[in-house]
N, C-alpha and C positions, 0 to 999 in steps of 0.2 A: 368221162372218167370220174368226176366229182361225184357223182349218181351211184357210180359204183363204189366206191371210197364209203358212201354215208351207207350203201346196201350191207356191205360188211360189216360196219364198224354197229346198227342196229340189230345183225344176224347176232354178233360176240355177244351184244349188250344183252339180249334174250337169252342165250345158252347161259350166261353167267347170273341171270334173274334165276331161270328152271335152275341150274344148281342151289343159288340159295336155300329156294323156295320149297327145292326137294330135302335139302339136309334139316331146314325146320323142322318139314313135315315126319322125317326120319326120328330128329332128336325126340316130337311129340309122342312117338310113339316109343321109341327105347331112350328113357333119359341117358342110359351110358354114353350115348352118343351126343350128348346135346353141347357138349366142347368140340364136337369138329363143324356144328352150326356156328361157334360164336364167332363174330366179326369178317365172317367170311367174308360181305361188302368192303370193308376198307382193308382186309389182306389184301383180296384181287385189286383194288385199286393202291395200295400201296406198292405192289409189286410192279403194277404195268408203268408206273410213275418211278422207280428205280431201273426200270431197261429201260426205258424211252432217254433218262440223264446219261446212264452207261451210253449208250448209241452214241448218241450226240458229245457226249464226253470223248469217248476215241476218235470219232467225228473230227472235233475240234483240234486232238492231239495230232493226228495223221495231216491238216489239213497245214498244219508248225511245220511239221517233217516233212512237207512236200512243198513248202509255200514258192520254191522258184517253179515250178510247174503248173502253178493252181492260178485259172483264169479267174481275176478275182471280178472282173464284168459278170460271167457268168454268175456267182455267188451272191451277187446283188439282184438277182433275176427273179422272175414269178415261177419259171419254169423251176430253177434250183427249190426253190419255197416249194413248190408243190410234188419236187421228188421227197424234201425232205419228209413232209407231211406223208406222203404213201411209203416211204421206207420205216418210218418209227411205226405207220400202223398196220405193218407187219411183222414189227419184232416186238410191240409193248408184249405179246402174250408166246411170245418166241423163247421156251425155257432152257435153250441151249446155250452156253454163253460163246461157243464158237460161230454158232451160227448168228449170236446179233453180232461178233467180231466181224462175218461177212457183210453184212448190212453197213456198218460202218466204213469198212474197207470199198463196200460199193458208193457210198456216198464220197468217199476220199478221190475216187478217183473219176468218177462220173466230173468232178472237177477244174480236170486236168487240162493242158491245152488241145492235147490227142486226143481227149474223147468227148469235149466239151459241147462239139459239133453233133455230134451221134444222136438218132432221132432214135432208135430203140432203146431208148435206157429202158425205159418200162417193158419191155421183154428180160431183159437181161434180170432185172430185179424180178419178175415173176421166173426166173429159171433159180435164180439163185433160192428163192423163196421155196422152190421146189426140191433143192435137190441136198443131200445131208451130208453132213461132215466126212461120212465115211463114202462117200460116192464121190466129193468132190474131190478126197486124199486118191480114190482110182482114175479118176480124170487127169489129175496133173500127172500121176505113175506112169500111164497111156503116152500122154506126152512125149513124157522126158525119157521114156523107152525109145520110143519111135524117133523124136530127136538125135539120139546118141546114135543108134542103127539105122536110120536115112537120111537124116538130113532135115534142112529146117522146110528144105525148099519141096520138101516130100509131106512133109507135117502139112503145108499152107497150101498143097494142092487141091481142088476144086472145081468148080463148073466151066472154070474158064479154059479147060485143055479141049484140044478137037478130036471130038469121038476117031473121025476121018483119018486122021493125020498115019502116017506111015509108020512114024515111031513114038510109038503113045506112051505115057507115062506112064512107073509102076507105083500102082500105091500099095503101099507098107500098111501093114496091119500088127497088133499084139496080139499073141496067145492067149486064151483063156487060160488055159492050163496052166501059162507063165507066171499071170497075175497070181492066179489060188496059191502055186509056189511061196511067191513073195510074200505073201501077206498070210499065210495058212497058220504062222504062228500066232499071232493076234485076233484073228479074224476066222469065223465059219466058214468052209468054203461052201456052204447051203448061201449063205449071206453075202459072199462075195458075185456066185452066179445072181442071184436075185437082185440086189445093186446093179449088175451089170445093166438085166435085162428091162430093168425100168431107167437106167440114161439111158439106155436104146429108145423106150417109148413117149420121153420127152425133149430127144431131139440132141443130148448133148455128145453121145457118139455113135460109128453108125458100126454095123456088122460087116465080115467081110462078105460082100456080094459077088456075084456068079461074073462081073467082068472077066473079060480074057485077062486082064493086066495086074487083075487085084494077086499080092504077093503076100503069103504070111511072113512073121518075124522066121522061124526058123526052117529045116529043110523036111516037107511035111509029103515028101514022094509023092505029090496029087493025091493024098489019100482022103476021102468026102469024110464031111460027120466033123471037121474041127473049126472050132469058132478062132477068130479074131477081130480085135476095134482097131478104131483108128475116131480121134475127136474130130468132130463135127466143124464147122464153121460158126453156131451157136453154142460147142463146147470151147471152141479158142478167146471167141469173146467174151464169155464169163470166165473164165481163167485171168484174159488181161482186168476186167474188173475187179480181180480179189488180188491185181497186183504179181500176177504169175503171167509171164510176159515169152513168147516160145522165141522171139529174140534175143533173150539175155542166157536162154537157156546153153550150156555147153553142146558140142558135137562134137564126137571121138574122128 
């Protein structure tokens, strides 16, 4: 993993030499330009060194706000030291400031005494690393839809039900359609299908599939051709990461 860590952190260190090296080459040939050359080097390096402190700054704060839950053996650890180290050097060059809020938030809670045990942190941090603000605001919608309309006990079902069994489980699914609804004021619905369809392709929710049992949110007369999600088991786990928990979540 260290291998990988130094691969990256040399990959950034080279893109950010070619930019230099390209805007010199720019400014030499159009001086107009020779002010967006200057000091490029210690911008990018002033910058990756103000989110790396922010990280760790909220870091620190969330770790006050949670401290009767935060195993503080673990935080003494090589492991803790070496998430911290792969979480800042994912977000020194992260220019979203919600998304290094997530990083922080994952560090806060990667902490905790619930998840302190959990050998996937490093999956979880490369989903979170993947996936955007506005994908992670449809993931929790998903949720806390399907929460209100089945149940937590329908949200948290999984591989462990038996195909066999007599009376098999329904799983609940959201409308596409439902989603674009909600969000259509804010948001493209070009941009909400396309969000949708890549947490589909990195695992945090799934499509309603061709089971006999799978059920949409509303009454869709068997008619083919409609989408619906339902979160994943790597989409509940990055949710409880960022502190979004389907247990505390309400059920009508």
């Amino acid at each position: 993993m260290n291998k990988k860590i130094e691969s990256d952190d040399d990959s950034k260190n080279n893109i950010a030499q070619i930019i230099e090296s390209s805007l010199l080459s720019i400014a030499s040939s159009f001086p107009i330009t020779a002010s967006v050359a200057t000091g490029w080097s210690e911008y990018k390096n002033y910058k990756q060194v103000e989110r790396i402190k922010e990280i760790l700054s909220e870091y620190g704060k969330r770790l006050q706000d949670m401290e009767a839950e935060i195993d503080s053996d673990y935080l003494a650890s090589d492991e803790a030291k070496n998430l911290i180290e792969q979480t800042v050097n994912k977000g020194k060059d992260e220019l979203r400031k919600e998304k290094r809020q997530f990083l922080s938030k994952f560090l806060a809670n990667s902490s905790t005494k619930k998840l302190v045990k959990d050998k996937e942190k490093e999956m979880i941090l490369d989903t979170i690393d993947k996936i955007s603000p506005l994908q992670t605001s449809l993931l929790s919608t998903i949720t806390i839809l399907l929460v209100w309309n089945r149940g937590k006990k329908n949200v948290n079902l999984g591989s462990d039900y038996n195909p066999e069994a007599k009376d098999k489980p329904i799983f609940g699914y959201i409308l596409e359609s439902e989603l674009v609804t909600i969000n259509k004021s804010v948001i493209e619905r070009d941009n909400i299908e396309s969000s949708l369809d890549y947490m589909v392709s990195i695992g945090v929710i799934e499509v309603a599939s061709s089971r006999g049992w799978t059920h949409l949110r509303d009454e869709t007369g068997g008619k083919t051709g409609i989408k619906g999600f339902r979160p994943t088991k790597l989409g509940l786990r990055t949710l409880e990461y960022l502190g979004i928990s389907v247990s505390q979540m309400p059920e009508t």
